[in-house]
Structure formats: structure tokens, C-alpha cells
C-alpha positions in Angstrom: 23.0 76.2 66.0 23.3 74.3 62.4 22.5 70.6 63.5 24.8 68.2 60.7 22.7 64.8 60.6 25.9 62.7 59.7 28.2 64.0 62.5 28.0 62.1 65.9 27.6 65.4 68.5 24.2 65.3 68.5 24.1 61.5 69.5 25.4 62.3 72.7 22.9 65.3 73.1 19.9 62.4 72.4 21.4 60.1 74.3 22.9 62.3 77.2 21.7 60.7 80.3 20.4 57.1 78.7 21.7 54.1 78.8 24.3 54.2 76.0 24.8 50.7 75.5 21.5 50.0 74.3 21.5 49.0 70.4 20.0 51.9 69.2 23.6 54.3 70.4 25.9 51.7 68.1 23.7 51.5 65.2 23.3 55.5 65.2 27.3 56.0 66.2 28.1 53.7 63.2 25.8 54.6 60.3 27.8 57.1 59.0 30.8 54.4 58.6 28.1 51.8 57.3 26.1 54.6 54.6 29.7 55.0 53.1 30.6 51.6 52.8 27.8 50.4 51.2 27.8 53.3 48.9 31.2 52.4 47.7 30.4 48.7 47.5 27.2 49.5 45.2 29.4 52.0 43.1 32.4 48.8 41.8 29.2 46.8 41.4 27.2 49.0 39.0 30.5 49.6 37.4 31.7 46.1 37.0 28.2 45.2 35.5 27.9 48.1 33.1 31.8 47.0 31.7 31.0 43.6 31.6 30.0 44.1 27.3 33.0 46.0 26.6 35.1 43.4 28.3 33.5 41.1 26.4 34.3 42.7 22.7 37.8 42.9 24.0 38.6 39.6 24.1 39.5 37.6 21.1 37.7 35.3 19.4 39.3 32.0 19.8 38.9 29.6 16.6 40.4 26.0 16.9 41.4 25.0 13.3 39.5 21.8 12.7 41.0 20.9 9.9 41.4 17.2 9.4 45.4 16.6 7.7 44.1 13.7 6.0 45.0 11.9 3.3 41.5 9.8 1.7 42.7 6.5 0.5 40.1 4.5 -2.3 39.7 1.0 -0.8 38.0 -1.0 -4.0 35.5 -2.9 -2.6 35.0 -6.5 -3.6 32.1 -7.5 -5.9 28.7 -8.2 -4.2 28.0 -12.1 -4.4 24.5 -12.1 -6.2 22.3 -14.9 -4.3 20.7 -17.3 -6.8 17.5 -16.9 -7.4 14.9 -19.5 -6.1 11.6 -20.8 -7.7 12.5 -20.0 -11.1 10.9 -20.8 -13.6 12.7 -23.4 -16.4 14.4 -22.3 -19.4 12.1 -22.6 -22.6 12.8 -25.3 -25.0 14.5 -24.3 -28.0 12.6 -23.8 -31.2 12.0 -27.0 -33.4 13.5 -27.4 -36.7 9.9 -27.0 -38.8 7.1 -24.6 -37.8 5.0 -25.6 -35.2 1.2 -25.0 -36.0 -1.5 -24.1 -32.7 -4.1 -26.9 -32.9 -7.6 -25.6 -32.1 -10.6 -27.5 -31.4 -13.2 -27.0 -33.8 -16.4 -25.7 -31.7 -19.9 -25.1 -33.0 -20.1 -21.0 -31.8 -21.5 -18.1 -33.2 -19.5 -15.9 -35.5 -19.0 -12.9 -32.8 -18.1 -16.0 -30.4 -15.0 -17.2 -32.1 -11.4 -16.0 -30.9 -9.3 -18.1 -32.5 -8.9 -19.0 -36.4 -8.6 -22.5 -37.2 -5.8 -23.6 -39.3 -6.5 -24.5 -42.8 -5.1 -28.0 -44.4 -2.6 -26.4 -47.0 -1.4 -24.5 -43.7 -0.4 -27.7 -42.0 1.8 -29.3 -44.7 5.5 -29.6 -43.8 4.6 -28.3 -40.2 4.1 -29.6 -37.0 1.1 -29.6 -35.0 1.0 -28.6 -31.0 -0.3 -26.8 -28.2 0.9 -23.4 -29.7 2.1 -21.8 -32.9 6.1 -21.8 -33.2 7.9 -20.2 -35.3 10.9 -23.2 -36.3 14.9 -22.8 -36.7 16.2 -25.1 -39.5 19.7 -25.0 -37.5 18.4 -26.2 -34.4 19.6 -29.0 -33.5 17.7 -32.1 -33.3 17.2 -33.4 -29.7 16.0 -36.2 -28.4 13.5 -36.2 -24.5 15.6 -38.2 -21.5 13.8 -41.3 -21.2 11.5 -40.9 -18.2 11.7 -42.4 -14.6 8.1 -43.4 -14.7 6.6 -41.0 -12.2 3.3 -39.5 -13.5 4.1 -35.3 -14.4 2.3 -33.3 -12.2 -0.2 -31.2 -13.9 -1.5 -27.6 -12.5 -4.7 -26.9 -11.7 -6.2 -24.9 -14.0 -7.4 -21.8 -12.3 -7.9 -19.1 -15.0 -11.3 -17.5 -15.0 -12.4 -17.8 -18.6 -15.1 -15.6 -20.7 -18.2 -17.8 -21.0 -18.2 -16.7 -24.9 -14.6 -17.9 -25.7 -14.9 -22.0 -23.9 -16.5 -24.8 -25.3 -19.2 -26.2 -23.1 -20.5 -22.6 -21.1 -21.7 -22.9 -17.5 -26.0 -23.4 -17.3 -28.1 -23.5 -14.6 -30.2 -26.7 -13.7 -33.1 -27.1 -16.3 -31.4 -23.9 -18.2 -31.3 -20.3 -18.4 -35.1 -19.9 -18.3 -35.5 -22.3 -14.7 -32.5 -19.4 -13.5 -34.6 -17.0 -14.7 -37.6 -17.7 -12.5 -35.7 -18.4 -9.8 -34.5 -15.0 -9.1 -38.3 -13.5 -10.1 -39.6 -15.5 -7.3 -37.1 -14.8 -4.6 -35.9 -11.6 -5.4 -37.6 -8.8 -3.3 -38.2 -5.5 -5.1 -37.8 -2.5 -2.4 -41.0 -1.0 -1.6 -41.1 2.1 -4.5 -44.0 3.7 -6.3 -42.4 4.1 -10.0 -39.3 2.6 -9.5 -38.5 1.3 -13.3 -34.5 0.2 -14.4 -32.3 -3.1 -14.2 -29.8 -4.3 -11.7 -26.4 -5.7 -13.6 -24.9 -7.9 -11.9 -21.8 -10.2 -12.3 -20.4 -13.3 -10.6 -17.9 -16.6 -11.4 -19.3 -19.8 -12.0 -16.9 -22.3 -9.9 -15.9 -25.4 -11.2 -18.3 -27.1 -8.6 -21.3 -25.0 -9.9 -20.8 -23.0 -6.7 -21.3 -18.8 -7.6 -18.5 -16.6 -6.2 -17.0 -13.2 -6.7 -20.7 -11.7 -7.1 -20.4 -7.7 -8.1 -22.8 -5.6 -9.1 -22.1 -3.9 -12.0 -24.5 -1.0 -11.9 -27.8 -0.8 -9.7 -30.5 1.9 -9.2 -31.0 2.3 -5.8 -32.9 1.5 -2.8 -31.0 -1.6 -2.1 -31.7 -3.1 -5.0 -27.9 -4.6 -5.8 -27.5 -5.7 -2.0 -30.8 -7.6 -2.6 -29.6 -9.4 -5.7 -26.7 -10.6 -4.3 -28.7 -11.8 -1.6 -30.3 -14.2 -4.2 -27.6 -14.8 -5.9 -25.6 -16.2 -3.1 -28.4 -18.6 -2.3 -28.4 -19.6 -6.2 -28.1 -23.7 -6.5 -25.4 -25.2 -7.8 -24.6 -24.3 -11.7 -23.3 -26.8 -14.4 -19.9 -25.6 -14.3 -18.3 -24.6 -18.0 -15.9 -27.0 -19.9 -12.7 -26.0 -21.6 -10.4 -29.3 -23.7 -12.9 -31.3 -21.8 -12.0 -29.9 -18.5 -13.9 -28.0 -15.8 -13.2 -24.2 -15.6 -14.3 -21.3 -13.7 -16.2 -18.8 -15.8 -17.8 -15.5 -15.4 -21.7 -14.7 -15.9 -23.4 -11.3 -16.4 -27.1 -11.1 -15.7 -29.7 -8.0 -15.7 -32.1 -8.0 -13.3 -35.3 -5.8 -14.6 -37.3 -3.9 -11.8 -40.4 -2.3 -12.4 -43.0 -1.5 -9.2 -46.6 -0.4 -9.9 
């Protein structure tokens, strides 16, 4: 006899005699119904899946025209208000009727010392003599300075940093250059160097109080030797500061520093 796994006879052969409602009877009684079932379930899933992409190219694409109907209007803006500007500096005077000649001081200076030309007497006639050279306007109008209030003009400070071979009176060192000279052979310290041979340039502003700031060095040749010339340097005494129209001004001062060890 052919025994047929998914028919239900041979159930009751197994279970002839047994206690039939046990578990196991149902479960076995019903598997066939359940194996079906599930097959069929499984079978609309895998096919709803696998469609899915062609439903997908079958719809339509869907655009929303986002087009604005809009008609631009120009709005003219009004002009930007320009804020006046502060701190400005006054108008310059206008230019005098006859030709204004620079005065210069006459200074007793070398010939590769001198940086400006001093006006010759037939230059001066039927000019004017000032602070600077101007060139005049014979339609300019004559004008006359507002009578002042009394107050005393304030001047400002001079603080231009002036080449010791352009000013009158140059900055020296108390009991002169020679005194300055000895000073820094006895306190500079020469770095410890068999053969070292070469100079130290150095550079620095003599203050109007004599005082020495801004010290650079120019070029050095190693082993500390510019760090230990502006170690001297800064420890320098006070300087006779440099004059300039009889006034105190800051100037600058180069100095070479020779080095030579045994």
C-alpha cells in the first residue's frame, strides 16, 4: 500500500488507540490546510515585491509649475545721506599774490651734508619770505587774518625722527664721540671665539631727553654678538639730544662695533 504523506488516513493509523486530543493529532490533522496557506501567502508577497519597480515607472511624474506670475516693479531708492567727515584737516590758505621764497637757516655742514639750497639775494627781490616756497597768484585776492581772541596757538610736538646729517646741532654723547667710544670697548663682552674677526652695525634713535630707543642691529656676525650690543647700548647714559630751528628733535645714530678675538 502507497502511503500519501499529505492525506490524513494514516493519522488515524498513528494515532489509532492514543489519546487523540493531544496537540500533536491537530497540528498533524491541520498541516496540510496550514502548508497551503502559507504557500499562497508567500506567493502575493514575492509577487507584490518583484512589481513594486514596474508600478513605480507607471506612475506619472508629477511636476508643480513654480512659476512665479510676477510682475518686478523698480523702486528708486533714495540717495544715501553721506555722514560728514570728522577730524579733518583745514582747508589750505590760498596762494599769496607774489611768490613766496623757503627761508633756510644757513648751517656750517659739509658739502655731502647739505639738503637744501639756500636762496640767493637777487632770488628774494619782489618775493616774499616764509616757511616754505609758494608759488603766488597775482589774482588772488588780498586778505586780511581775523584779529585774534588772545589765546596762545597751540603748537605740535615735533615728533619726526630726523637724519643726524640733515639737522643743525646733531645728537653727541657726554665728553663726545671718543668718551662713547670707550664706553662700549669696556662694557661690551666679546663671545668667547678663537678667530672671530668682523663688525656689529648697529642702529638706534637719540630721544629728545638723550634717552636711546628703537635699537636694531643692522647686520651682526654671530655668536650673540648683536644681542650683546644692545645690551650695552640700552645701558648707554643719557646723549645730548640733536637740535633742529633751535628745538630738540629725535634723531637716528648708526654705529659699528669691531670684534676681533685672539
Amino acid at each position: 500500500m502507497k502511503l500519501d504523506l499529505l492525506n490524513d488516513h494514516w493519522l488515524e493509523i498513528v494515532f489509532e488507540g492514543r489519546n487523540k486530543s493531544y496537540g500533536a493529532y491537530d497540528l498533524r490533522k491541520t498541516i496540510t490546510k496550514r502548508t497551503v496557506r502559507a504557500f499562497i501567502i508567500g506567493t502575493i508577497l514575492f509577487a507584490v515585491l518583484v512589481s513594486i519597480p514596474t508600478l513605480m515607472r507607471m506612475i506619472p511624474d508629477r511636476q508643480e509649475d513654480t512659476t512665479l506670475d510676477t510682475k518686478i516693479t523698480a523702486v528708486k531708492m533714495p540717495p544715501k545721506k553721506e555722514k560728514p567727515k570728522e577730524n579733518l584737516p583745514p582747508p589750505p590758505p590760498p596762494p599769496p599774490k607774489v611768490d613766496q621764497v623757503k627761508f633756510v637757516k644757513p648751517v656750517v655742514a659739509k658739502a655731502e651734508d647739505v639738503v637744501e639750497e639756500i636762496a640767493v639775494i637777487k632770488d628774494l627781490e619782489d618775493k616774499k619770505i616764509g616757511k616754505e616756497t609758494i608759488k603766488g597768484d597775482p589774482d588772488a585776492e588780498l586778505t586780511v587774518e581775523p584779529v585774534g581772541t588772545g589765546d596762545a596757538a597751540v603748537v605740535e610736538e615735533d615728533n619726526t625722527v630726523y637724519n643726524t646729517a640733515g639737522i643743525e646741532v646733531k645728537p653727541d654723547f657726554p665728553g663726545g664721540i671718543e668718551k662713547f667710544n670707550s664706553y662700549v670697548a669696556k662694557n661690551y663682552q666679546a663671545p668667547d671665539e678663537e678667530g672671530l674677526n668682523g663688525k656689529v652695525y648697529v642702529q638706534f634713535v637719540v630721544e629728545k631727553d638723550g634717552s636711546l630707543t628703537d635699537i636694531k642691529v643692522l647686520r651682526d656676525i654671530g655668536y650673540g654678538t648683536g644681542a650683546e650690543a644692545i645690551r650695552v647700548l640700552k645701558k648707554c647714559p643719557r646723549w645730548t639730544a640733536g637740535e633742529q630751528n633751535g628745538k630738540k628733535v629725535r634723531c637716528t645714530f648708526s654705529l659699528p662695533i669691531a670684534i676681533k678675538t685672539e
